[in-house]
N, C-alpha and C positions, 0 to 999 in steps of 0.2 A: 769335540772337534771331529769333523767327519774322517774319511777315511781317503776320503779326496783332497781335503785339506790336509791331512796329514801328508800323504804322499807328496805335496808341492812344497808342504815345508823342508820335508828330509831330503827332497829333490835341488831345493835351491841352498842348503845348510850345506850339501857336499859341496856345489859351484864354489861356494862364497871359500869353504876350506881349500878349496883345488887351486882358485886362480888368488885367493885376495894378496898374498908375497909378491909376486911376478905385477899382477895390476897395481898396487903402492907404488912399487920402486919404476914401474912406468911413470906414473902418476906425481912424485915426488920429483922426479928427474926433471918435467917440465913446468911444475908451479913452481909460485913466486914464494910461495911459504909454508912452511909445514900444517897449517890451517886451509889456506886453499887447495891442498892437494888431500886433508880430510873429507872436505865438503864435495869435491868431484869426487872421491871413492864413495861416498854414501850415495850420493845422487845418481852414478853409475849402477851402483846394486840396488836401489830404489827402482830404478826401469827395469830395470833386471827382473823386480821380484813382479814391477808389473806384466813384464812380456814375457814371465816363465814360461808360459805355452810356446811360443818362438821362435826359442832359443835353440838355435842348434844341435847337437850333441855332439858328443866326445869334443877333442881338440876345439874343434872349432868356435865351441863356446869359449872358451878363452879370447879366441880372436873377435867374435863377435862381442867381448866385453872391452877389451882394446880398440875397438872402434867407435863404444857406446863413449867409452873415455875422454878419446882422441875429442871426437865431438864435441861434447861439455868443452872441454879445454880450448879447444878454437872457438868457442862463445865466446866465454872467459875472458879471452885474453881482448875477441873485439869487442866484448860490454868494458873491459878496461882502456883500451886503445879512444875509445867514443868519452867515456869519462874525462880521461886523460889531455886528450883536446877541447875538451868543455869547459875543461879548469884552466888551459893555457888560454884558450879564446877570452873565456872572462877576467882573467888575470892581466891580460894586455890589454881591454878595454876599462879595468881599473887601474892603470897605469898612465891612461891618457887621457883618463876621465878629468871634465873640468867643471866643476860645482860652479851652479852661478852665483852662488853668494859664499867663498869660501871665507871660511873665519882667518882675521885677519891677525899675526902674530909677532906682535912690533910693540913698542911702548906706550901706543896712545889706545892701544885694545885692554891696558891692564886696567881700568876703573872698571870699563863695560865688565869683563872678564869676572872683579871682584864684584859690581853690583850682582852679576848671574849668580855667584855662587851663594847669594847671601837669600835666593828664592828656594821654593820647594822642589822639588825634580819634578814635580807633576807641571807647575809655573816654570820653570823652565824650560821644560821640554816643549810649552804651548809658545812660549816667545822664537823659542827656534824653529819649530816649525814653522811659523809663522814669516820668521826674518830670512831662513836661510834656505825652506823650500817651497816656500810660495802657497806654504796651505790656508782654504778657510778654515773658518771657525766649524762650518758645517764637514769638512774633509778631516778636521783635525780631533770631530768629537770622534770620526770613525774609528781613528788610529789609538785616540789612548779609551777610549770606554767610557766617555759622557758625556751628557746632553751638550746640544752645540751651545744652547742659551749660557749653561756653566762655563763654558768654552772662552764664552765674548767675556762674561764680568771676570777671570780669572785674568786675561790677558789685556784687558783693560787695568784692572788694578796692579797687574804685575808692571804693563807698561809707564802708569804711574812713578807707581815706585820706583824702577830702572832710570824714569829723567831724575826725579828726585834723589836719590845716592848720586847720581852722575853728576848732578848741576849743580849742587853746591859744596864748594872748595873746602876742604878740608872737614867735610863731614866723614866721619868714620860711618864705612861700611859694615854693617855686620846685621845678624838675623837680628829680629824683633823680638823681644821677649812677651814672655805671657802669653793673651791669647789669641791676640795675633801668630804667634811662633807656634803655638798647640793644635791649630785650625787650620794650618797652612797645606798638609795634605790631605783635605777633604775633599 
């Protein structure tokens, strides 16, 4: 280590013992948590150590690290205030949000409901998107990871089967055994 380098270490090793008590309990006083008011004390003596040439001397370096502080902490608080409203913004337009094909949750949605469960999650994920957000076959390979062609004959055959369980009375719903049921998330 040079001798230059040395001197800015032993230079900023005294600041950081002189002020770090007094900039904490600043620092602590106006965060939200004992973690954010870690991260603006490091981040404070991080500029610190970059602006060691600077830096004021005697007292004033305190106060000029009390200000490097202040600073951070009015980001802080408006990168949190912007958050904060981004959440409440999105959270009231999920609130009022109105799906155009919301699933329907009454007594005549329980066959459909049991035909769904009785597909793969890959097949049914392809029939709902299909039904309840208006995707193609080409939009909807984008979404789960395959060709659009496998797209069409999966939700073809799932659409099948879904009249089939539905349309006739009193047929029991349930997975296919064998290889149809072993194949079914390909």
């Amino acid at each position: 280590m040079s001798s230059a380098a040395s001197d800015a270490r032993a230079v900023f090793e005294q600041l950081f013992r002189d002020t770090r008590t007094d900039l904490l309990a600043y620092i602590m006083r106006r965060s939200q948590s004992a973690e954010d008011a870690a991260d603006v004390l490091a981040e404070t003596y991080l500029i610190a150590w970059r602006k060691l040439e600077t830096i004021p001397g005697g007292e004033r370096s305190r106060l000029w690290l009390f200000g490097v502080a202040r600073n951070l902490l009015l980001k802080s608080a408006s990168r949190r205030r912007s958050r904060d409203a981004l959440v409440d913004r999105l959270a009231g337009e999920l609130r009022t949000a109105h799906p155009r094909h919301p699933p329907i949750e009454d007594e005549r949605s329980a066959p459909l409901r049991a035909a769904l469960a009785t597909l793969s999650e890959r097949d049914r994920e392809i029939v709902l998107l299909t039904a309840w957000e208006g995707l193609t076959p080409k939009q909807i390979a984008a979404v789960v990871g395959t060709p659009a062609n496998i797209v069409r004959v999966r939700l073809h055959r799932a659409r099948t089967r879904l009249k089939r369980d539905i349309s006739t009375p009193g047929r029991p719903v349930a997975p296919r055994a064998g290889y149809a049921t072993a194949r079914r998330d390909r």
